[in-house]
C-alpha atoms as one frame of an Amber mdcrd trajectory, in Angstrom:
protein
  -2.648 -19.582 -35.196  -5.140 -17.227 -33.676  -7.826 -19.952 -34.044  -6.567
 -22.061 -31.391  -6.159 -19.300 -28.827  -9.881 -18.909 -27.882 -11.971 -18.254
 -24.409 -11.768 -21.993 -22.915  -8.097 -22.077 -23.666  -7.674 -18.691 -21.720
  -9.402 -19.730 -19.312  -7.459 -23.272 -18.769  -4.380 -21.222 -18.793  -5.565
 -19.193 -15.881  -6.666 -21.863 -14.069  -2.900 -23.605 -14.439  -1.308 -20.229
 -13.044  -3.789 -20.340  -9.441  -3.525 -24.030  -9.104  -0.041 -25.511 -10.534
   1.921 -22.538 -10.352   0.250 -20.608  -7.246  -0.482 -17.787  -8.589  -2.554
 -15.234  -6.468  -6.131 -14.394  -7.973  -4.436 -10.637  -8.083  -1.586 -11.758
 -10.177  -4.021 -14.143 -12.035  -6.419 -10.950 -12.882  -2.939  -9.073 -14.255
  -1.991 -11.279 -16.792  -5.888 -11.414 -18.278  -5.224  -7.646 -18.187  -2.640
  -8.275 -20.482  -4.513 -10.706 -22.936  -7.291  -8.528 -23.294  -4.849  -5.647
 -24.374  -3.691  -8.171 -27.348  -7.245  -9.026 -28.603  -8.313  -5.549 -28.372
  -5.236  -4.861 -30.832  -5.899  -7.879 -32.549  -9.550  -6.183 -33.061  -8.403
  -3.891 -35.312  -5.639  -6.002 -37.035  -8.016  -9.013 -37.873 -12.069  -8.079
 -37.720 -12.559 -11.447 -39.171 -12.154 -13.314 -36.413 -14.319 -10.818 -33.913
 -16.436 -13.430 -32.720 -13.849 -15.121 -31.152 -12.309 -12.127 -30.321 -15.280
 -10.945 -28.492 -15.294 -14.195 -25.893 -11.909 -13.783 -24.837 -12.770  -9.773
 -23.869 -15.743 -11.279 -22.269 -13.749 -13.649 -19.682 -14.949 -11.929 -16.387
 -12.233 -11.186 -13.983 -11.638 -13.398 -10.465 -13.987 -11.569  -7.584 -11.469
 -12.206  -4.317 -12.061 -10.748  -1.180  -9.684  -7.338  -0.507  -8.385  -6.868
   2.917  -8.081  -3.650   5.300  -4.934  -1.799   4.621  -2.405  -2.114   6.992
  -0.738   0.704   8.759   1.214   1.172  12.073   0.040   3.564  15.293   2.393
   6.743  16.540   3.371   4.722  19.087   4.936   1.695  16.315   6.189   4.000
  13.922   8.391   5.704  17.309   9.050   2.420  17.930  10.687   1.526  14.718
  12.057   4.487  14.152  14.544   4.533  17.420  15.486   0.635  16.953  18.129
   1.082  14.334  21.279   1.579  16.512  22.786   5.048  15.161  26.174   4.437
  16.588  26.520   2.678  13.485  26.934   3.658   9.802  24.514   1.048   8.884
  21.992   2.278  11.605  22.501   5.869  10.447  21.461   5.042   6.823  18.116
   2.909   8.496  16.718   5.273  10.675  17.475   8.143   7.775  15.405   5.607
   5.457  12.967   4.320   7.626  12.082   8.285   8.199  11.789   9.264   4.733
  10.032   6.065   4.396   7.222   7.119   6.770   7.018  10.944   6.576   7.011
  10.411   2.494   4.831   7.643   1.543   6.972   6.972  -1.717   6.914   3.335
  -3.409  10.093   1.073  -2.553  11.469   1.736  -6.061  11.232   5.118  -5.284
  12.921   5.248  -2.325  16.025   2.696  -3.551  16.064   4.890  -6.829  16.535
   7.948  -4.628  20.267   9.992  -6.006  21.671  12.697  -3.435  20.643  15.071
  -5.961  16.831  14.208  -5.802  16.895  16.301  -2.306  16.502  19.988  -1.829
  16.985  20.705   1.794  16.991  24.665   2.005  13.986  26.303   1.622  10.867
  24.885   0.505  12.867  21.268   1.476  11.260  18.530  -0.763  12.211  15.137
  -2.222  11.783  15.116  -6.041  10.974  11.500  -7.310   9.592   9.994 -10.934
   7.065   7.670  -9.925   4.643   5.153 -11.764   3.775   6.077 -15.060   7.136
   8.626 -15.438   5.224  11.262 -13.817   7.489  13.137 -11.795   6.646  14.569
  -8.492   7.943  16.562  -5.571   6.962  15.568  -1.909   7.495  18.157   0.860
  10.105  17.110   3.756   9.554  18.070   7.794  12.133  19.949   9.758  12.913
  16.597  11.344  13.290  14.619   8.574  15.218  17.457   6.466  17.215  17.598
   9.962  18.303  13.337   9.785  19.100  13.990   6.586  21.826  16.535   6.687
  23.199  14.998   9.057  23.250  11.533   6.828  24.248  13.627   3.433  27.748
  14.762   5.824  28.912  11.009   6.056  31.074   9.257   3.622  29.766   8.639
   0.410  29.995   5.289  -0.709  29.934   4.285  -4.402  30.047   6.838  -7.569
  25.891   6.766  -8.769  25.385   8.702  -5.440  23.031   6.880  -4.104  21.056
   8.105  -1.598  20.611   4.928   0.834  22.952   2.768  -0.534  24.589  -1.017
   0.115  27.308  -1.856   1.758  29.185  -1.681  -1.653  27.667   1.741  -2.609
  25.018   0.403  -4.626  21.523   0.616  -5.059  19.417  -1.325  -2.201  18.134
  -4.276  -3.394  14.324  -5.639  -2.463  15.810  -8.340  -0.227  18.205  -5.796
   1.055  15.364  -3.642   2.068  13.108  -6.324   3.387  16.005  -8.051   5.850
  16.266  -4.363   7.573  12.695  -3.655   7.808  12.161  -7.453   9.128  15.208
  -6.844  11.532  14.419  -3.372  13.124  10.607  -4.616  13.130  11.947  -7.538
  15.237  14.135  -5.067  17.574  10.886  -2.363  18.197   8.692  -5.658  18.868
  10.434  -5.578  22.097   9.580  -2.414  23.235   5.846  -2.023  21.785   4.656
  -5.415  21.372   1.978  -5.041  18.792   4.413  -4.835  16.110   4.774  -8.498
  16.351   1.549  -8.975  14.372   2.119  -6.260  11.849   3.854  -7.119   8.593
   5.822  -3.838   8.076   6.806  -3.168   4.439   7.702  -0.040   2.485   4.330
  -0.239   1.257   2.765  -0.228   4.735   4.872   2.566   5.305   3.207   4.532
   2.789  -0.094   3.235   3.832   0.797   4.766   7.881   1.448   8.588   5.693
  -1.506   8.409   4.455  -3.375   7.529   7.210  -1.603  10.199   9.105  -2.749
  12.946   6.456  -6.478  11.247   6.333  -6.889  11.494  10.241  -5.451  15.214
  10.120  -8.362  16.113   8.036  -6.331  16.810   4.559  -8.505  16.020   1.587
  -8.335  13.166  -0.478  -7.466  14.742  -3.699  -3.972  16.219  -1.865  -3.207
  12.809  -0.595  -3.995  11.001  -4.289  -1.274  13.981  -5.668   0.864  13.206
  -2.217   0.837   9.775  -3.264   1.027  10.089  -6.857  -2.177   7.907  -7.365
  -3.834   7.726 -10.220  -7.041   8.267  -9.783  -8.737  10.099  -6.047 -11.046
   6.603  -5.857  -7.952   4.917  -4.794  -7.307   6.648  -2.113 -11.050   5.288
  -1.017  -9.149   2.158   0.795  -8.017   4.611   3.356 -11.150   5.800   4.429
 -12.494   2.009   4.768 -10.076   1.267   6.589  -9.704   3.925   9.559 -11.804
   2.833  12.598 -10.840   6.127  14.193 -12.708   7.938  11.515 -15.744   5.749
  11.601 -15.969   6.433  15.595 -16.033  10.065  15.333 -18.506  10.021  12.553
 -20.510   7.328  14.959 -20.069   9.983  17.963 -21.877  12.690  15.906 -24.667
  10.855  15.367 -27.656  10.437  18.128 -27.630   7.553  19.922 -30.529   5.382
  19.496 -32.521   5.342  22.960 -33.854   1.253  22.644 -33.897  -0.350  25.731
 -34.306  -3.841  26.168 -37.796  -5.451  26.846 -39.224  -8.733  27.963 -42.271
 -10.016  25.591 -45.147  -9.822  27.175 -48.033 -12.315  25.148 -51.626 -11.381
  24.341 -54.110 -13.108  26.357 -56.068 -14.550  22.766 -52.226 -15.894  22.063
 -51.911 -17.662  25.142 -55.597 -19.063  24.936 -54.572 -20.422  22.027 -51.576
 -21.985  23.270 -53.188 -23.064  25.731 -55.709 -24.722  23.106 -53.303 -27.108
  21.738
């Protein structure tokens, strides 16, 4: 059976996941993730067939080209942030998530997973979250934020898992759910700071604006990666290719080049020989 899974047939199937089944070259790169973690297994199990082995963990992954991260300005995130009308219950439990959303920087499953009992609002106020990779974390919360949230934790509580931002029915938020009231507050802020109408806002954005917040406030990269519970500090690398802001303070430290422009003057043997033709 193994004999007939070998490098062109890999590579055939990958081709019919971009093509047929549109399948983004990130998505495409994932699942040869996951066939080279069989054959490497299958190394072990059955060094007979290591040749053949060897060609599969040799298929190179898809080179595609990585946009900037996105993120929004102060004046965006204000923007969003007063468009939920908190008259409302269902405004009251936006803005309250939208906040945390933005002053956090946590993943979308964290913040749906998020229980009433995940918060510590007295001293030393935090949000305590298990993130990718069950690693558990605790993210500081600002007197504003810790504020909007007592507030929140005094209405009604809907359902019995005690959810912190839950559905209408007391459940958990759903990734639709969360993506129709980002798409219709993004919509209501659009009218009051326009640029918002070209920005895709999604949790993840969100967490992209926190750390761009921290980055342009000077706070090393190795606090954001643990603020972010990132793997690795060399992801948090996007964020400093992406700033402009950062790039044009470097640029204004640096001394200016003094070129001026000039108009080419010819030699005289150059223009005899011109003149020669």
């Amino acid at each position: 059976m193994i004999e007939e899974i070998d490098a062109p047939l890999i590579v055939a199937f990958l081709e019919h996941l971009e093509k047929d089944q549109g399948l983004s070259t990130r998505s495409r790169n994932l699942r040869l993730t996951a066939i080279r973690s069989f054959f490497k297994y299958a190394s072990f199990e059955i060094p007979d067939h290591a040749a053949q082995i060897q060609r599969v963990l040799a298929i190179p992954t898809k080179r595609f080209p990585r946009a900037l991260v996105s993120f929004l300005t102060p004046p965006e995130v204000e923007a969003l942030l007063t468009a939920p009308d908190r008259h409302t219950w269902f405004g009251r439990r936006d803005h309250a998530f939208l906040l945390v959303a933005v002053q956090t920087g946590l993943r979308l499953s964290e913040m749906t997973g998020l229980k009433r009992q995940d918060l510590l609002l007295e001293t030393g106020a935090h949000v305590r979250v298990i993130g990718k990779g069950r690693k558990e974390r605790c993210t500081p919360l600002a007197k504003p934020t810790v504020t909007v949230l007592k507030a929140w934790l005094r209405e009604p509580q809907r359902g019995a898992e005690r959810v912190l931002f839950p559905n209408a029915r007391g459940g958990r938020l759903s990734a639709d759910g969360v993506r129709y009231l980002l798409t219709k507050h993004c919509v209501a802020a659009a009218k009051t700071c326009p640029t918002l109408k070209h920005k895709h806002v999604t949790v993840h954005c969100l967490r992209h604006t926190m750390a761009m917040d921290l980055l342009q406030s000077g706070v090393d990269r190795s606090v954001i990666a643990l603020w972010l519970g990132h793997e690795s500090v060399e992801t948090t690398q996007i964020y400093l290719e992406a700033t402009l802001a950062m790039k044009e303070q470097a640029l204004a430290k640096v001394t200016p080049l003094t070129g001026r422009p000039t108009r080419y003057k010819p030699t005289d043997q150059l223009l005899g020989f011109l003149n020669s033709l």
